[in-house]
C-alpha atoms as one frame of an Amber mdcrd trajectory, in Angstrom:
protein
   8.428   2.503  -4.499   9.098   1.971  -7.982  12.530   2.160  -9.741  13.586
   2.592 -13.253  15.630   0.035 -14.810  18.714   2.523 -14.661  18.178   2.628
 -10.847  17.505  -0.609  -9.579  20.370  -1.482  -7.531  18.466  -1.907  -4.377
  14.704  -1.867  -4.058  13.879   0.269  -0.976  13.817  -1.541   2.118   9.567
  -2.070   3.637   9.832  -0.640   6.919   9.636  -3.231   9.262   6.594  -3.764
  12.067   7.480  -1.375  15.161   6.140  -4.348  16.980   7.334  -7.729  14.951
   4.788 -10.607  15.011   7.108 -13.451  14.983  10.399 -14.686  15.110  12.119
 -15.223  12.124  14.738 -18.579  12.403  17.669 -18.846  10.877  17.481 -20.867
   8.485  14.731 -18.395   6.684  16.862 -15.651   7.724  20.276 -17.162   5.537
  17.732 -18.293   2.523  16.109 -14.640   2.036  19.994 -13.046   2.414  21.455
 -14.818  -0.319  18.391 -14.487  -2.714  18.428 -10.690  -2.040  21.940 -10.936
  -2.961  21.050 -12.818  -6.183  18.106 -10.348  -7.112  20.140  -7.400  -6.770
  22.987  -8.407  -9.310  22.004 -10.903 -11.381  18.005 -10.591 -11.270  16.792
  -7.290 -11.525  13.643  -6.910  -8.949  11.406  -4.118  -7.699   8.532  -3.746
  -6.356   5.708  -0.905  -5.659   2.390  -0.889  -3.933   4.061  -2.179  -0.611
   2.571   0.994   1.154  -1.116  -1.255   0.954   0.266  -3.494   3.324  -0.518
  -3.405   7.268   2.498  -5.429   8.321   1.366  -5.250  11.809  -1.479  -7.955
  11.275  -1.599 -11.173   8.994  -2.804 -10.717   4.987  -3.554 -13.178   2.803
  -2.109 -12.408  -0.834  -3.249 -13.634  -3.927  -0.899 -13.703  -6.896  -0.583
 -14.638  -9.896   1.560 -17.660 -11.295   4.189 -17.273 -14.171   7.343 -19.010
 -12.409   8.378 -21.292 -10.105  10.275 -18.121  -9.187   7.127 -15.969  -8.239
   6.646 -17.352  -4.479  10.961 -16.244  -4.181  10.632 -12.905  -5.604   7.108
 -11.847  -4.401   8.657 -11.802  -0.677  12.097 -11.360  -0.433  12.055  -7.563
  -0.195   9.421  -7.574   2.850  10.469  -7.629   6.413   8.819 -10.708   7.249
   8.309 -14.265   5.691   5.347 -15.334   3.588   3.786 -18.753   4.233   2.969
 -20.276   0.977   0.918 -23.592   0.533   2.804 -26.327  -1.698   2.144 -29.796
  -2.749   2.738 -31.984  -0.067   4.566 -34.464  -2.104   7.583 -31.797  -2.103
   8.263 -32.396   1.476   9.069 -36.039   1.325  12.107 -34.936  -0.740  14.814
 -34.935   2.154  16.490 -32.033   1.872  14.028 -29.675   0.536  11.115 -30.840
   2.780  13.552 -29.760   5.913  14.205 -26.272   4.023  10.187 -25.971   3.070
   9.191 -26.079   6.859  12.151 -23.947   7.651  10.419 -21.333   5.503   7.169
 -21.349   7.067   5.638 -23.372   3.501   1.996 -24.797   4.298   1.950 -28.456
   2.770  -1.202 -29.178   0.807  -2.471 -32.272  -0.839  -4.338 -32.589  -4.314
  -6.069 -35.771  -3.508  -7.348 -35.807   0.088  -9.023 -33.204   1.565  -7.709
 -29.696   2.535  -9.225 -28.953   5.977  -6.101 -29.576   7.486  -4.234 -27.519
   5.256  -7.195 -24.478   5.575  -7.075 -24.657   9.234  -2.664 -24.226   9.273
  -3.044 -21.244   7.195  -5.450 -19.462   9.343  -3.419 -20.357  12.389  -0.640
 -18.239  10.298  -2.717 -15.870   9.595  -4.203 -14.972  12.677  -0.539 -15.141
  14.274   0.143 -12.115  11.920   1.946 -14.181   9.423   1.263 -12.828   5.530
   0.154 -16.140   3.516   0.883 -16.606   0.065  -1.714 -18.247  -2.504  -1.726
 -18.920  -6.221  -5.548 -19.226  -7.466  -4.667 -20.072 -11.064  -3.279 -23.500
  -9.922  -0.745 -24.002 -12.354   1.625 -21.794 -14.160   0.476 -19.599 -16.867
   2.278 -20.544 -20.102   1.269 -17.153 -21.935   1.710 -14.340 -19.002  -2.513
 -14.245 -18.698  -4.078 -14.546 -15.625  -5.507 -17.956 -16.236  -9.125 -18.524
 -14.491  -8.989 -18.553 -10.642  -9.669 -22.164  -8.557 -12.611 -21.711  -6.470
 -10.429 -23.443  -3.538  -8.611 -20.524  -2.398 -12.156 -19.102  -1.171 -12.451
 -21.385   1.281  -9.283 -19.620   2.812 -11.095 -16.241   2.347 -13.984 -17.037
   3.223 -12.827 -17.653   6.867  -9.882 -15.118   7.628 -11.191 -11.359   8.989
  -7.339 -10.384   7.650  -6.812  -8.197   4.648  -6.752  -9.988   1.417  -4.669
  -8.559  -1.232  -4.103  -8.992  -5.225  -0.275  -9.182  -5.748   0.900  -8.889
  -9.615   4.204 -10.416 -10.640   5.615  -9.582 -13.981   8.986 -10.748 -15.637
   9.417 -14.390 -14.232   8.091 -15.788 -17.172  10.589 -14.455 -19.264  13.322
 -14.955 -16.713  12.403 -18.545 -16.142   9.775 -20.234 -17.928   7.919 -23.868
 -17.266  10.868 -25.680 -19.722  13.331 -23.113 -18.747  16.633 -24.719 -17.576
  18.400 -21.431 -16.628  17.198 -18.204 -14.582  17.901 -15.645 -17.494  18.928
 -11.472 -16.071  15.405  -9.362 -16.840  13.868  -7.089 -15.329  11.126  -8.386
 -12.797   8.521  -5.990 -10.886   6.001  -6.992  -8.375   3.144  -4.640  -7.959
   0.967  -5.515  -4.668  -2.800  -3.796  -4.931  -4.750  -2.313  -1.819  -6.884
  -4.823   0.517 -10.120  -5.828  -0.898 -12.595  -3.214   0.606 -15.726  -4.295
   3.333 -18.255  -4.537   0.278 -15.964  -6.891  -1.684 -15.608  -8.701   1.732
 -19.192  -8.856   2.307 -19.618 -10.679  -1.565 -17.828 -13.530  -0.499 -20.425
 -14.976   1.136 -23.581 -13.444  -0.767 -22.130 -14.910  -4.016 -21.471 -17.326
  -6.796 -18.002 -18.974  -6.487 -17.257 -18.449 -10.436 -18.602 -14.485 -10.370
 -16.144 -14.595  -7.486 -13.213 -16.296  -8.834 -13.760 -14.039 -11.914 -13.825
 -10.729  -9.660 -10.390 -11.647  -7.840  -9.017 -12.787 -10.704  -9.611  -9.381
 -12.328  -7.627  -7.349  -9.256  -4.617  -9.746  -9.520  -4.628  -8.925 -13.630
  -4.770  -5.429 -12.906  -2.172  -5.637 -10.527  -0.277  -7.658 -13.451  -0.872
  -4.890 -16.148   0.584  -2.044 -13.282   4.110  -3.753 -12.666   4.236  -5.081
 -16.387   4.241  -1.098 -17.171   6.390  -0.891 -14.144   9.374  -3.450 -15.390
């Protein structure tokens, strides 16, 4: 599915589920129109590797962080919503908490503990909702895939849905962590095949670092494909 700079008007539309999981609101609905609209004239986004996905059960993608503009472009060309955890703190901002749960976001907290916020995901994920997590923590200043947080295996540990590495490339440059303006480049997002039954199988037989390091090498590789890609 990828496209050439010269060619990018539209990515190609993700077939959607023959049988859709969920209902999407309208609120979501209006958000993910107008951002489409935005990516295809003023941002240029495309995206390959979709074909990995099952979109007719849940998947929990891991991606890596440049942006705050990663979690927006990462899903707006698939056919259904991603639920992405966020700092709870966000959602006692009035309007933006309202438009958060609108979008299906799963609030997490820094300080207390996250069983709560574990336990919502998997509910999403076993409704057939894709979830959205970003192991590095923080945004990458550089582009590198920074070292992965061992919390996001606590997540994997427990779903039986695919997991997937998801590589985002260009959102540094288009917006970085003291940008004040979304600048028009070329962004690609390059999603990698499930993790195979072997690689599922380590996640309980091993170390969390030789883990973290091992997932954090799939997401890179899926960063090196769409940074040839853009």
């Amino acid at each position: 599915m990828h496209q050439s700079p010269g060619t990018e008007s539209l990515p190609t539309p993700v077939p959607a589920p023959a049988q859709p999981v969920l209902e999407r609101n309208r609120i979501w609905s209006c958000l993910r129109s107008l951002f489409r609209i935005f990516c295809s004239t003023w941002l240029r986004v495309s995206v390959s590797g979709t074909e990995h996905l099952n979109l007719q059960t849940g998947g929990l993608l891991l991606l890596n962080h440049q942006s705050y503009l990663d979690p927006l472009v990462a899903a707006v060309w698939l056919p259904r919503p991603v639920c992405y955890l966020a700092r709870d703190n966000l959602f006692r901002i009035p309007l933006l908490g309202r438009l958060l749960k609108q979008a299906f976001v799963i609030p997490i907290s820094r300080e207390a503990a996250r069983t709560s916020s574990i336990r919502a995901a998997l509910t999403q994920l076993e409704q057939g909702f894709l979830v959205g997590i970003f192991p590095e923590g923080t945004r990458s200043d550089t582009g590198e895939v920074r070292a992965f947080r061992p919390g996001f295996l606590a997540l994997a540990r427990r779903t039986n849905q695919p997991i997937y590495p998801v590589g985002v490339a260009g959102t540094l440059q288009a917006l970085p962590r003291k940008g004040l303006w979304i600048r028009p480049v070329h962004i690609h997002i390059h999603f990698g095949p499930a993790i195979t039954d072997d690689e599922r199988a380590l996640l309980h037989d091993s170390p969390d670092a030789e883990l973290c390091e091992r997932m954090r090498g799939k997401v890179a590789d899926c960063v090196r494909v769409a940074e040839e890609r853009r």
